[in-house]
C-alpha positions, 0 to 999 in steps of 0.5 A, a space after each residue: 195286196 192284189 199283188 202278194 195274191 198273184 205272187 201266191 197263186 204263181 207260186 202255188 202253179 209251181 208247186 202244183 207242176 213240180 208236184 205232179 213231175 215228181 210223183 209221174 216220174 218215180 212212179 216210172 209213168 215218165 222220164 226225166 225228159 219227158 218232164 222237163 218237156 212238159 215244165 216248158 212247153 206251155 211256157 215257151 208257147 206262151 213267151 211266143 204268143 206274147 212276142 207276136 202280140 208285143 212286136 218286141 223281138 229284137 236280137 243282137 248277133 254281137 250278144 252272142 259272145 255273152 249268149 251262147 255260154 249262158 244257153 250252155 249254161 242253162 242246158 245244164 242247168 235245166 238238165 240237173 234241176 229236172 233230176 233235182 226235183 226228182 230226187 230231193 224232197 221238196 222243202 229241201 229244194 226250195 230252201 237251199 235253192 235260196 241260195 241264189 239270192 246272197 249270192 247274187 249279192 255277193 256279186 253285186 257287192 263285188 261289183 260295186 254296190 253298197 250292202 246295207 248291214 240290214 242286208 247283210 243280216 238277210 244273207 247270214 239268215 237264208 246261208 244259215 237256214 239251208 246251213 241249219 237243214 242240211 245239220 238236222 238231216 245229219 248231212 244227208 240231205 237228198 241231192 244236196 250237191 245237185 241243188 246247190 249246183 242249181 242255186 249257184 249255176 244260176 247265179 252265172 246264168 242271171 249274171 248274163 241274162 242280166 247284161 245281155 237283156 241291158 245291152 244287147 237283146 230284147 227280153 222276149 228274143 233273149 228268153 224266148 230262144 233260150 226256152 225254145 231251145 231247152 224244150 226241144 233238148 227235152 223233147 229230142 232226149 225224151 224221143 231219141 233216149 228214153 224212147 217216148 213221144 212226149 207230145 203224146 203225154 199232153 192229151 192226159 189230163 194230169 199232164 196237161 195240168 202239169 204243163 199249164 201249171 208251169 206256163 201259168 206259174 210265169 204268165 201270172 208272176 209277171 201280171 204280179 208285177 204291175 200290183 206291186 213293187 218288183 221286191 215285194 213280189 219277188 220276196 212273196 214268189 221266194 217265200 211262198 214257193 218255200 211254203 207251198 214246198 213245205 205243205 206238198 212235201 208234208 201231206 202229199 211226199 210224208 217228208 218228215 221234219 215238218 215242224 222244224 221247217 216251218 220254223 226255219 221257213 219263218 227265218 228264212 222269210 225274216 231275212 228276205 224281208 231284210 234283203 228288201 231295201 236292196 230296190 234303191 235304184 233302176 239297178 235293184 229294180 231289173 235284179 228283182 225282176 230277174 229273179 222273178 224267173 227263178 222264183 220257183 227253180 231253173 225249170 221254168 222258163 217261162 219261168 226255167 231257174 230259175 
């Protein structure tokens, strides 16, 4: 139970982050730079501190192959999900963002693993679900194509993650370089681009609950996995970063629909809940903790997509 709570409360982080981005930068009072900046700084201050308190900081120059396409990758991806949470309403972020996990099904079916029909039920739920929302918004779904280029971009930059963190490096050293080098992209564009000097937004008080409600989202979604097992965790971080989005686009955006994505938020819970017995093994393990980072979106790294 103390674990679902924990997946609850770094859900909640999350939103309260993507929340506070959104609402600064439509209302001009940031840039997109400046607010990817700020969903990574505490997050990448945070892996540094516990790599140096760990002692755990091993990287392999043979990873590099693997490496750096995935870090190109995750620029990208960092880039376009910044825009993304802009743009679209919040419930549409969350719900066609689930895309990630079938697909990774799928590639896991592809590389050998067996799907249960249970699973597979899961899969053409959640596919049906963000089918069904983009249906009732007549196809108009505010920045559908950037999200679903987020959920399936994703499913590389796991795909590489994965393999780099089994054969090669450290999980501090594989996503402590990559988060450094993502908020220093931020931080070079906000500078040099939109001419701010994001550093300086730290010292406002809003900002600065922006920043740590990012951080924090990663540090406690992993405390939630020494409660509970991975899948249960990662099943309540999908299922509560849906519902959060849900609440905050409802009575903080005025988004509409409200009823009709509650509903389909019932449904898309039912069929991540089907998707639990894939933990059958040390393989569905590590695949549920990866997914831990891309509970909320691809820009928190500490969680960022992740």
């Amino acid at each position: 139970m103390f674990g679902l709570i924990l997946a609850a409360v770094s859900s909640a982080f999350g939103e309260v982050s993507d929340t506070i981005g959104k609402k600064t930068v439509q209302s001009r009072l940031e840039s997109y730079y400046t607010f990817g900046f700020l969903n990574l700084f505490f997050g990448s201050v945070f892996l540094g501190l516990y790599a140096v308190w760990s002692g755990n900081f091993f990287f392999s120059m043979a990873s590099l192959p693997f490496f750096l396409p995935r870090l190109a990758l995750e620029i990208i991806q960092a880039h376009v999900s910044v825009i993304a949470i802009v743009r679209a309403d919040r419930s549409d972020f969350s719900f066609i963002k689930m895309l990630t996990i079938p697909l990774l099904l799928v590639v896991d079916m592809i590389s050998g693993y067996a799907i249960s029909p249970l699973q597979i039920l899961g899969i053409v739920l959640i596919l049906g679900t963000a089918f069904t929302l983009y249906s009732i918004e007549n196809y108009k779904t505010k920045a559908f194509w950037l999200i679903l280029f987020t959920a399936v971009n994703a499913v590389a930059t796991i795909s590489l993650y994965k393999y780099d963190i089994s054969h090669f490096n450290s999980v501090t050293a594989e996503q402590g370089i990559v988060s450094v080098v993502l908020t220093l992209y931020f931080f070079f564009l906000a500078t040099f681009k939109a001419r701010e000097n994001p550093l300086s937004f730290i010292r406002h008080p809003a900002r600065i609950l922006q920043s740590t409600s990012s951080g924090l989202s990663g540090v406690v979604a992993s405390f939630a996995y020494a409660f509970a097992p991975a899948v249960i965790v990662t099943t309540a971080l999908r299922a509560f970063a849906v519902l959060f989005s849900i609440i905050s686009g409802r009575f903080y955006f005025q988004e509409k629909r409200f009823f009709a994505k509650a509903l389909l938020f019932l449904i898309i819970t039912a069929g991540l809940i089907l998707l639990i017995p894939l933990e059958a093994g040390r393989g569905r393990v590590e695949f549920t903790k990866l997914m831990s980072l891309y509970a909320g979106d691809s820009t928190h790294h500490g969680q960022i997509s992740q």
